[in-house]
RODREN-900006 format. One record per residue (C-alpha): x, y, z; residue in one letter. Coordinates in steps of 0.1 Angstrom, whole numbers, plus 5000, padded with zeros to 4 digits. Example, Ala and Ser with C-alpha at 12.3 -4.5 7.8 and 13.67 -1.06 7.14 Angstrom:
512349555078a 513749895071s 
! end
This chain:
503850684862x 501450964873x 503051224851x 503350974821x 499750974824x 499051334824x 497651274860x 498851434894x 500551244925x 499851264961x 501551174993x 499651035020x 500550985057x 499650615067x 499750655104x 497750405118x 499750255149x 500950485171x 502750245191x 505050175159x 505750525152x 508650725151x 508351085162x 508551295136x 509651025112x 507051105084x 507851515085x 511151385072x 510051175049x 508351355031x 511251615033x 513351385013x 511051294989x 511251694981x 515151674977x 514651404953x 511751654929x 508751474945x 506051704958x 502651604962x 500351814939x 497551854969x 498051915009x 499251565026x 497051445046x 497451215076x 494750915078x 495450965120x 493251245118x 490551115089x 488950865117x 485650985116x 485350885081x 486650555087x 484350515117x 481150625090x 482350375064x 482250115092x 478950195102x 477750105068x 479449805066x 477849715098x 474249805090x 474649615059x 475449285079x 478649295063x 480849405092x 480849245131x 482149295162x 484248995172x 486148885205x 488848635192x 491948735201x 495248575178x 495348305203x 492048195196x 493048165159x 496447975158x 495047685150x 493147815115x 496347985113x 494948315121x 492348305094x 488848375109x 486048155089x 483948235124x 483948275153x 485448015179x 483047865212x 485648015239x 486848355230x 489448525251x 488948865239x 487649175260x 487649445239x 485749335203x 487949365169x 485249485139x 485949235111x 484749235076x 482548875066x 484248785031x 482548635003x 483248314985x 483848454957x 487348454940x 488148834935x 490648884905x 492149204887x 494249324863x 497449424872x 499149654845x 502649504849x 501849204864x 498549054846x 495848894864x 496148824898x 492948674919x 492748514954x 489748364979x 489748595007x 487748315025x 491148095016x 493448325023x 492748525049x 489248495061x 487748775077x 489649055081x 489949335105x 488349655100x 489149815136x 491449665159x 490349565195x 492949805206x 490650115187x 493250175162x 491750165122x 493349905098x 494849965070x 493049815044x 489850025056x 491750315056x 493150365022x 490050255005x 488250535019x 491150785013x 491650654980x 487550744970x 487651054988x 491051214977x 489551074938x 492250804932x 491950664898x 495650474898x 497650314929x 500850254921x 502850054948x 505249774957x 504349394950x 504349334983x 501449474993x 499449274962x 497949064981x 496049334997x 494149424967x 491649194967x 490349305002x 490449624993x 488549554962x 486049384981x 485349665002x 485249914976x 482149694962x 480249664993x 480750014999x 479950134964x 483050264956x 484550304923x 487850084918x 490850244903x 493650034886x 496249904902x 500449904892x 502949694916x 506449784909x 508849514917x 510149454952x 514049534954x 515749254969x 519049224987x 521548964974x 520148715006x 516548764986x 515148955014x 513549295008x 516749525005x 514249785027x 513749545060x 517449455059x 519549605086x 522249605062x 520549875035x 521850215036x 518950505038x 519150705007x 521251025011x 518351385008x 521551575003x 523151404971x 519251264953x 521251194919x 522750824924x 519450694939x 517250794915x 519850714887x 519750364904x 515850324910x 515550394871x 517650124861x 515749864884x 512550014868x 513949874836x 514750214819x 517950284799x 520950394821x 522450634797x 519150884800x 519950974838x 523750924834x 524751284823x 522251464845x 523051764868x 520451814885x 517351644903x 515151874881x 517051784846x 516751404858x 513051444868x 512351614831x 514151374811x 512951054828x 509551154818x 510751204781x 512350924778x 509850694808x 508350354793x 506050174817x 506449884794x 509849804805x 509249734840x 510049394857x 506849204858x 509049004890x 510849104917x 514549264910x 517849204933x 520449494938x 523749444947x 525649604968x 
! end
């Protein structure tokens, strides 16, 4: 999509919770993604290290009255369903979340594959953390400061994270930020209908042989078969995929690969 569009791509590092990570999981990620042609046109950066921007974003948030320290803990919340519309009279919390005070507004966009798409964050998911009580930055914070600073003008991502754009829009407004446009590319589904890449059963793909999961990807991207089918090479693949690449083609819904 970015080289369709004349534009350049970037890899970010999304570390936000340490307790989740893998060492030295995202050095090899990114070390497949350049088996398989895919090399971020500017330095990768790790949002682990980028806190003090975070932590200035937050501070205008907070002296704009749009941003407050808040002591419910998930417990105090199970009966809203973990939506916070305020906060409760007995709060267990020690340590104080940051949260973000939503609108009532509906916030809709256009999605370039899937059309409009528009939600109530007061509905949905109330008023959403900024910092965790545990100090670690969330990540709808996060990449809506990354995406302003490293210049983003198109995110192009999975479905499943759609529902997230509406926050994130909302924060780009209150912070003054410009909004770039937004792609979701269908979620690949196992035959169960569970995402094929939270299924124990999925295979990782294979850094040393790149060729039959790109040729694969491309077909669930809607794109004709036979333009990867006779290529040697990851290069050759990568050159005539962007020939031959028609946004319009892919699935505006969720696509199942079988195994």
């Amino acid at each position: 999509m970015a080289r369709h569009r004349g534009g350049e791509w970037l890899v970010r590092i999304e570390d936000l919770d340490p307790p989740r990570e893998v060492p030295a999981m995202a050095e090899l990620h990114v070390a497949a993604l350049a088996c398989f042609g895919m090399v971020s046109d500017h330095p990768v950066i790790r949002q682990s290290e980028r806190g003090d921007l975070y932590a200035s974003a937050l501070e205008r948030l907070r002296e704009q009255g749009k941003a407050f320290a808040c002591h419910c803990s998930r417990t105090d919340l199970a009966e809203s369903g973990g939506i916070h519309l305020g906060c409760v009279a007995h709060r267990s919390g020690t340590t104080p979340s940051w949260r973000l005070r939503v609108g009532e507004e509906v916030i809709d966009f256009a999605d370039r594959i899937r059309g409009r798409h528009g939600q109530s964050l007061r509905e949905s998911c109330g008023d959403f953390v900024l910092r965790r009580s545990d100090g670690h930055w969330a990540y709808q914070l996060a990449v809506v400061v990354d995406d302003d600073e490293q210049g983003i003008t198109e995110v192009v991502r999975g479905a499943d994270l759609i529902e997230s754009t509406e926050r994130q829009i909302q924060l780009q407004r209150w912070l003054g930020l410009a909004t770039p446009s937004y792609v979701h590319l269908p979620t690949v589904l196992g035959a169960d209908g569970n995402k094929l890449s939270k299924s124990l059963a999925s295979a990782p793909v294979d850094p040393r042989d790149p060729l039959p999961a790109l040729r694969t990807v491309w077909t669930l991207l809607g794109q004709d078969a036979r333009v990867l089918a006779g290529a040697p090479s990851v290069a050759t693949a990568l050159a005539l995929a962007l020939t031959s690449f028609d946004p319009e083609r892919i699935p505006a819904t969720d696509v199942t690969m079988t195994m």
